[in-house]
C-alpha positions in Angstrom: -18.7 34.1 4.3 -18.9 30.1 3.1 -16.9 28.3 6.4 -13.7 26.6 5.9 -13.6 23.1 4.6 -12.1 21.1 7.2 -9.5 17.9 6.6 -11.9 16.0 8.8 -14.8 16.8 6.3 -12.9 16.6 3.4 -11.6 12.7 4.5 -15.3 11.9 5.1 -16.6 13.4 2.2 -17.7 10.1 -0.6 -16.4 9.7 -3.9 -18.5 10.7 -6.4 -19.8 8.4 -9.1 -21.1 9.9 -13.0 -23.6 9.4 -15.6 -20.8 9.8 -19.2 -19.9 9.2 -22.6 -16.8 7.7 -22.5 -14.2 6.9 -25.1 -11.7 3.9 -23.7 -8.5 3.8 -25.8 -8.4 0.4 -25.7 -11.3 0.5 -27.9 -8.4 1.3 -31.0 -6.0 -1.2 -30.5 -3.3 -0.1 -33.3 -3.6 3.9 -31.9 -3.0 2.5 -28.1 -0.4 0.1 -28.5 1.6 3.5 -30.5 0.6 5.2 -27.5 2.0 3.2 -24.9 5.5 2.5 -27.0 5.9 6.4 -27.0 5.2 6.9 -23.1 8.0 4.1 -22.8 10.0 5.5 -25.0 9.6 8.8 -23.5 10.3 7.1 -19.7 6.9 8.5 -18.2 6.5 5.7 -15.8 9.7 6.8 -13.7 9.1 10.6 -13.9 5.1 10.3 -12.9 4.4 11.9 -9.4 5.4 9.8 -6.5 2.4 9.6 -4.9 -0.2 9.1 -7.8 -1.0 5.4 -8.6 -1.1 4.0 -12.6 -4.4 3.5 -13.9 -4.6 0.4 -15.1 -4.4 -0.1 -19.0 -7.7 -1.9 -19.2 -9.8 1.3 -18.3 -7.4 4.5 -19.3 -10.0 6.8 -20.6 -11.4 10.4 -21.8 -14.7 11.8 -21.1 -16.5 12.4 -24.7 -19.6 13.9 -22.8 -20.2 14.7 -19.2 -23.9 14.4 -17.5 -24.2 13.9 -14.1 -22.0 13.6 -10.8 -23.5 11.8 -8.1 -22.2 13.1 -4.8 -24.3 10.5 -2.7 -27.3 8.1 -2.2 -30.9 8.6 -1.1 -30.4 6.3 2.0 -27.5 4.5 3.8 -29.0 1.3 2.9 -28.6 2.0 -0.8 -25.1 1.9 -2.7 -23.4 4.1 -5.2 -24.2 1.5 -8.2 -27.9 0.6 -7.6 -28.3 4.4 -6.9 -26.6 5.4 -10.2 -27.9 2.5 -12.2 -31.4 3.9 -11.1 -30.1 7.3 -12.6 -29.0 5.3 -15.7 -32.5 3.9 -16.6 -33.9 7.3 -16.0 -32.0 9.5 -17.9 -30.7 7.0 -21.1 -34.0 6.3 -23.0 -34.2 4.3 -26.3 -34.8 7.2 -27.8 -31.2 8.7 -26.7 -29.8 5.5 -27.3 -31.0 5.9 -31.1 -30.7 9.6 -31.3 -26.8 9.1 -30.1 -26.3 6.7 -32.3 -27.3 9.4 -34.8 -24.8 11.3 -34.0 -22.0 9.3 -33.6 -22.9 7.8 -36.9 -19.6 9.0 -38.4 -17.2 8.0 -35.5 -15.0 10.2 -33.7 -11.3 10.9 -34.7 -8.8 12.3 -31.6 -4.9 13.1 -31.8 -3.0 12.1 -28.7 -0.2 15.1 -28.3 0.6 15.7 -25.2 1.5 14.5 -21.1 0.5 16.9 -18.6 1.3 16.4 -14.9 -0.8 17.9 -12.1 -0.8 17.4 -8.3 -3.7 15.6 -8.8 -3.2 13.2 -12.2 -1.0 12.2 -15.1 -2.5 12.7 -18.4 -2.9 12.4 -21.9 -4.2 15.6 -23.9 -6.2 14.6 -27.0 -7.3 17.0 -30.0 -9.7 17.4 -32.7 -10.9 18.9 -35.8 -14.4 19.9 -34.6 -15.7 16.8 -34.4 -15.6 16.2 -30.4 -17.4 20.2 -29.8 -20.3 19.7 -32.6 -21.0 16.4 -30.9 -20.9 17.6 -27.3 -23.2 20.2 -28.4 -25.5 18.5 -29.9 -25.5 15.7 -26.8 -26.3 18.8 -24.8 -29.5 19.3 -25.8 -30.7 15.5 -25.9 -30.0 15.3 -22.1 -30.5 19.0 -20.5 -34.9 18.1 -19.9 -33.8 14.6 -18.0 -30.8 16.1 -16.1 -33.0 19.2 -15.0 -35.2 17.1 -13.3 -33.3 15.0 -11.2 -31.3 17.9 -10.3 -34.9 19.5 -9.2 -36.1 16.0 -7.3 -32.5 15.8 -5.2 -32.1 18.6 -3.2 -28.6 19.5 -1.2 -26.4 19.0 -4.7 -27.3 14.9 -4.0 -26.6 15.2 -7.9 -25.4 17.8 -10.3 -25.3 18.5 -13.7 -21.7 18.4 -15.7 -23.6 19.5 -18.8 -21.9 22.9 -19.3 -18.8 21.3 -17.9 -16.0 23.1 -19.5 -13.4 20.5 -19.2 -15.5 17.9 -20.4 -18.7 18.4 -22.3 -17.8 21.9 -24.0 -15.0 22.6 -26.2 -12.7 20.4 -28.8 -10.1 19.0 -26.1 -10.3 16.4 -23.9 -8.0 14.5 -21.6 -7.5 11.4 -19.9 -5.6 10.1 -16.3 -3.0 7.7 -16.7 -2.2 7.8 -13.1 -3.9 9.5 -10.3 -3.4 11.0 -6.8 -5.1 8.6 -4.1 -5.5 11.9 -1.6 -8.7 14.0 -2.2 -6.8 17.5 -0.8 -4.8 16.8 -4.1 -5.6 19.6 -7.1 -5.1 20.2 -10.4 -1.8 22.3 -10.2 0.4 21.4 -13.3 4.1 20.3 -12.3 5.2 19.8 -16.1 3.6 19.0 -19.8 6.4 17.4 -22.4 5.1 17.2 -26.1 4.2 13.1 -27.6 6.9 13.6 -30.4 4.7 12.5 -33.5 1.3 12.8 -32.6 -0.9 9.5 -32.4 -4.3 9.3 -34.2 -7.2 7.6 -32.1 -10.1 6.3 -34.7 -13.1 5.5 -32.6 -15.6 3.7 -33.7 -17.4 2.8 -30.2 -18.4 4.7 -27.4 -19.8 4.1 -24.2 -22.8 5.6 -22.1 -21.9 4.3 -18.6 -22.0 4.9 -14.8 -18.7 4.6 -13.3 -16.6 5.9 -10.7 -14.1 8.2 -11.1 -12.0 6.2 -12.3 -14.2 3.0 -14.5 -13.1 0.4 -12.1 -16.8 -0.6 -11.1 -18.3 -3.5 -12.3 -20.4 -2.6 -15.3 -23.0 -5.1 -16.8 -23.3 -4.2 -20.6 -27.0 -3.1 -21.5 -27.8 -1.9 -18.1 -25.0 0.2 -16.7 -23.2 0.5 -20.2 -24.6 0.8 -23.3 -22.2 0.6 -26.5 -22.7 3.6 -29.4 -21.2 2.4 -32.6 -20.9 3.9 -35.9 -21.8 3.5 -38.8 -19.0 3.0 -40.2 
């Protein structure tokens, strides 16, 4: 029988960093200004969690494709960002840069509809017509040779694969914090979900490939620790 995580351990336990796609709503300007009139008009900011903090606007987000979690560094003497930025050159060739590219070459349309609360986050529940599933599982296969490895050269789960990630790399939904719960003991146990009363339409025509923290608010220099993916249209 597994021993009982501990507060102690769970306090000293790092945050993880990732390897994503990411799709940042402020990338549609129209779709998020809509957005944030109908979570004033809907008074979310004074019925949001005591405890969790606003994300700031700059970096609200969703997870288009999830790759890797980073759970830790090689040495004590190397951080989260040059360890993940070493990752980054690794795993996101010019080849998946291109073949990416190929995919997103039609964009990628989302419908804001709903606010869900949990213990641990606020969020935004986005929807699609396909389009989000045929590109996660195409993206799938482009990175599961890469990931495999460095999974297999890092023992002790030092990183992990969030390729068959159900929440965020399989499937047609996808979600995104607008505040979050500072404590790590916090889970994802829903407190209440209230409908956005006319759906909003998110056109994205820009993605990101990135490392990031949890929740984007590392410093990111473009071409090296994120890389744009832009349509075609």
């Amino acid at each position: 029988m597994d021993e009982p995580l501990l507060l102690s351990d769970i306090k000293r336990k790092p945050r993880p960093w990732f390897i994503s796609i990411s799709a940042l709503w402020s990338d549609d300007n129209n779709a998020f200004d809509r957005l944030n009139n109908e979570l004033s008009d809907l008074n979310i900011s004074n019925i949001i969690p005591y405890h969790q903090i606003q994300v700031p606007e700059i970096v609200r987000h969703f997870t288009v494709f999830a790759i890797l979690k980073i759970n830790g560094t090689p040495c004590t003497s190397t951080s989260f960002r040059e360890f993940s930025k070493e990752l980054f050159s690794l795993i996101v060739s010019p080849r998946i840069v291109q073949e990416l590219t190929r995919l997103f070459s039609t964009g990628l349309d989302v419908e804001a509809y709903e606010v869900r609360s949990y213990d641990d986050a606020t969020t935004i529940q986005f929807r699609t017509n396909g389009q989000l599933q045929t590109f996660r599982d195409n993206a799938r296969h482009l990175f599961s040779e890469e990931v495999s490895k460095l999974v297999f050269r890092y023992p002790d789960k030092l990183v992990e694969s969030l390729l068959e990630d159900c929440g965020k790399s399989r499937g047609d939904h996808a979600f995104g914090s607008i505040s979050r719960s500072p404590s790590p003991i916090d889970i994802s146990i829903e407190r209440w979900r209230m409908d956005i009363n006319i759906p909003i339409k998110f056109e994205f025509r820009k993605i990101h490939i990135l490392t990031s923290d949890q929740g984007l608010t590392n410093p990111r220099k473009q071409g090296e620790e994120d890389i744009y993916i832009s349509s075609q249209q």
